[in-house]
C-alpha positions in Angstrom: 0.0 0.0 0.0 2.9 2.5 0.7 4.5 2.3 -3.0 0.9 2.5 -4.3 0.6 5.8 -2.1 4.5 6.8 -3.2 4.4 6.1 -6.6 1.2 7.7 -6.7 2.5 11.0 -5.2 5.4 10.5 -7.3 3.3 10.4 -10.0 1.6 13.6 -9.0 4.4 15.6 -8.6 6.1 14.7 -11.5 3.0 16.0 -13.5 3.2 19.6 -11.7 6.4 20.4 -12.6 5.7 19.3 -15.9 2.9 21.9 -16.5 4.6 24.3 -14.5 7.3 23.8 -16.9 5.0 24.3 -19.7 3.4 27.3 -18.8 6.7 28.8 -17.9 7.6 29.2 -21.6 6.3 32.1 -23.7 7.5 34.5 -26.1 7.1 37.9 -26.2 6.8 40.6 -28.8 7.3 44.4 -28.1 6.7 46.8 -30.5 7.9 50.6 -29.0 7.5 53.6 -30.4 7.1 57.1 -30.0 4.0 59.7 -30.2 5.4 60.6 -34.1 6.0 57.6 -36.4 7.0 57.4 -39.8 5.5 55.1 -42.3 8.0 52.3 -41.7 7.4 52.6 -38.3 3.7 51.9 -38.5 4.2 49.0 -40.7 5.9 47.2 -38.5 3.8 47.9 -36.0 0.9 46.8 -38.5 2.4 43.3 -39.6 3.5 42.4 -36.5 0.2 42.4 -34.9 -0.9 40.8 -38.0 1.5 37.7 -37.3 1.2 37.7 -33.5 -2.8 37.6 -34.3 -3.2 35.7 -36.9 -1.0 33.1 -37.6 -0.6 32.4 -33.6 -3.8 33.2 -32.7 -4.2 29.9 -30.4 -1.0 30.6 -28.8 -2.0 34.2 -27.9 -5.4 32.8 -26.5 -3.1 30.0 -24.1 -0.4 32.7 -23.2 2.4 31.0 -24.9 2.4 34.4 -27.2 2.5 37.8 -26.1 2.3 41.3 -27.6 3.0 44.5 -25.9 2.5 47.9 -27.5 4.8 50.2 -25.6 5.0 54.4 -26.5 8.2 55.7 -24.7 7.2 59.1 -24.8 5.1 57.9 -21.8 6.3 57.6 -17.8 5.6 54.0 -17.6 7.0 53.6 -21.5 10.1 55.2 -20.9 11.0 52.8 -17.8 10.7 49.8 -19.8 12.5 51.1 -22.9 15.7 52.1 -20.5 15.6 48.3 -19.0 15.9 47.5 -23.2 18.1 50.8 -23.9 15.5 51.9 -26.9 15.4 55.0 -27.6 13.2 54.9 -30.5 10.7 52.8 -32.3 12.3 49.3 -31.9 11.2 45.1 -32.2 12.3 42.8 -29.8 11.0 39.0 -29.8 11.8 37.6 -26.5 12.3 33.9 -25.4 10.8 33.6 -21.8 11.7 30.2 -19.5 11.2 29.8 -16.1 11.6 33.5 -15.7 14.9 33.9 -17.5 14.7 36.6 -20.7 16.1 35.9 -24.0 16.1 38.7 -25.7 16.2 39.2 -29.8 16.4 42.8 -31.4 14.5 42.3 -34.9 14.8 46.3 -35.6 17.1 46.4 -38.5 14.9 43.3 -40.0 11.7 45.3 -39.2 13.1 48.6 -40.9 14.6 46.4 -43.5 11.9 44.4 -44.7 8.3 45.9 -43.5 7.4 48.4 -46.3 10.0 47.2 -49.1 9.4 43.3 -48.7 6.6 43.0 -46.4 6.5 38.8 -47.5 9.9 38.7 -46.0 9.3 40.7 -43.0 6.5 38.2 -41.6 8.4 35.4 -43.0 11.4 36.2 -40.4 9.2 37.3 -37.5 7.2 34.1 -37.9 10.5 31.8 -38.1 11.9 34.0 -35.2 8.7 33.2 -32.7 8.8 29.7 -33.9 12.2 29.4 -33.2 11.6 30.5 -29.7 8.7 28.4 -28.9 10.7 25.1 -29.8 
């Protein structure tokens, strides 16, 4: 009866830390920007959200994809883009286990690629949150 009740409780525990392992894992995408933005600017903003809530819209609904919008020219703004050391508008796709940041600048990609080759753009993004997910 006693390795019925350990292996039970074994058992148990074993599945808690595996869900708490799973729903430790995310990855988040932050757009910044400022009040003014340039055409480039807002495509990125536009194409990312597209991505984000399109082509992971399941994984936004579970919480294993996240988007933040952040404007630095605000208080609150301004504190997170020092922690990043943004300064203007910028993408960063971050890997997230167990509470430990990976962080991925995408900006030049996003200036690169969102109005010339927007194909491309979503292409990289997409691969990029994949890549993190894994």
């Amino acid at each position: 009866m006693k390795r019925i009740f350990l292996l039970s409780f074994l058992c148990l525990f074993a599945a808690v830390g595996w869900v708490s392992a799973q729903t430790n894992k995310y990855v988040e995408v932050m757009y910044f920007h400022g009040k003014q933005r340039c055409l480039t600017c807002r495509a990125i903003e536009k194409y990312t959200k597209e991505v984000v809530y399109n082509d992971f819209a399941k994984l936004v609904k579970s919480g294993k994809v996240r988007y933040k919008e952040i404007d630095i020219s605000t208080p609150e703004g301004e504190k997170i883009a020092d922690k990043y050391h943004v300064t203007w508008s910028s993408l960063y796709v971050n890997g997230w286990t167990n509470g430990k940041e990976t962080r991925n600048d995408l900006t030049r990609m996003g200036f690169k690629y969102a109005r010339s080759n927007t194909k491309q753009f979503k292409s990289e993004l997409k691969g990029k949150i994949n890549q993190l997910l894994k």
